[in-house]
C-alpha positions, 0 to 999 in steps of 0.5 A: 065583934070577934074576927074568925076566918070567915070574917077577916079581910083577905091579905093584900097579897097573894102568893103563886106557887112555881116549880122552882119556888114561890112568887109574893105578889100584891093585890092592892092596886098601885097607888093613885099618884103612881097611875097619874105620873106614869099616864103623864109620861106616857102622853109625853113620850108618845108626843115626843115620839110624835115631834121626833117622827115628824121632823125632816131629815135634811137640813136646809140652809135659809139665807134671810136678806131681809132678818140679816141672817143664816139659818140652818133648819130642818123641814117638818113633813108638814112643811114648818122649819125648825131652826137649827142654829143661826149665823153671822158673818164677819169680815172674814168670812170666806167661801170655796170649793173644795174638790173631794171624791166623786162630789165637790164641796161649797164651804162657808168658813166663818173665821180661823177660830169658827169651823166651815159649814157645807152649804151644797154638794155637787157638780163643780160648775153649779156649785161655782154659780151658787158661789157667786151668787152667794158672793154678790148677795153676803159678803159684798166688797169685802163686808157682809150685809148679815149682822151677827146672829142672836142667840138661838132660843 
């Protein structure tokens, strides 16, 4: 069969005219493959989006006598921790207080090698009693009673 105008397939593009030239845009629809990719990464980023607009925003710190450790964690609006890092402590470990502007700082300081963690801010004398609870509870006659911290998975 001889193909006339009438009978040809309209081009896959089509061509819109502007005043300052000329757009060529396809008429074919993008391929299937491509639909699927970006619908998958869509659902990934909105449940990304999702996990980040969940998590808390203030960092807790968790001392777990029982697993023997120190965990940093953050607590979900929906009331789940996650964990942040984990800590143990060596023989010198050491706590104190240093006296900043307007707040006084609790510092846990790991060893000369590790940097210290800030445990609490606060009024001086409640900061002297969480001091000494954590003193009698973790670093009891010079040992602690945390072994060292696994791996974060």
């Amino acid at each position: 069969m001889r193909r006339t105008p009438e009978t040809e397939a309209p081009p896959p593009f089509e061509i819109e005219e502007s005043f300052w030239g000329y757009v060529i845009r396809s008429t074919e629809g993008p391929p299937v493959l491509l639909q699927v990719a970006q619908g998958l990464v869509l659902a990934l980023g909105a449940a990304l989006l999702l996990w980040f607009a969940t998590r808390g925003s203030t960092v807790e710190l968790q001392v777990d006598l029982l697993r023997g450790e120190l965990r940093e964690a953050v607590r979900h609006r929906a009331g789940r921790p996650t964990v942040l890092g984990r800590h143990g402590l060596d023989s010198g470990a050491t706590l104190s207080i240093h006296r900043g502007a307007g707040a006084a700082s609790l510092i846990l300081r790991f060893g000369p090698e590790r940097p210290g963690l800030c445990i609490a801010r606060g009024p001086e004398g409640a900061l002297l009693a969480l001091r000494r609870r954590l003193e009698e509870d973790l670093l009891q006659r010079g040992a602690t009673i945390l072994r060292p911290a696994r791996a974060a998975a």
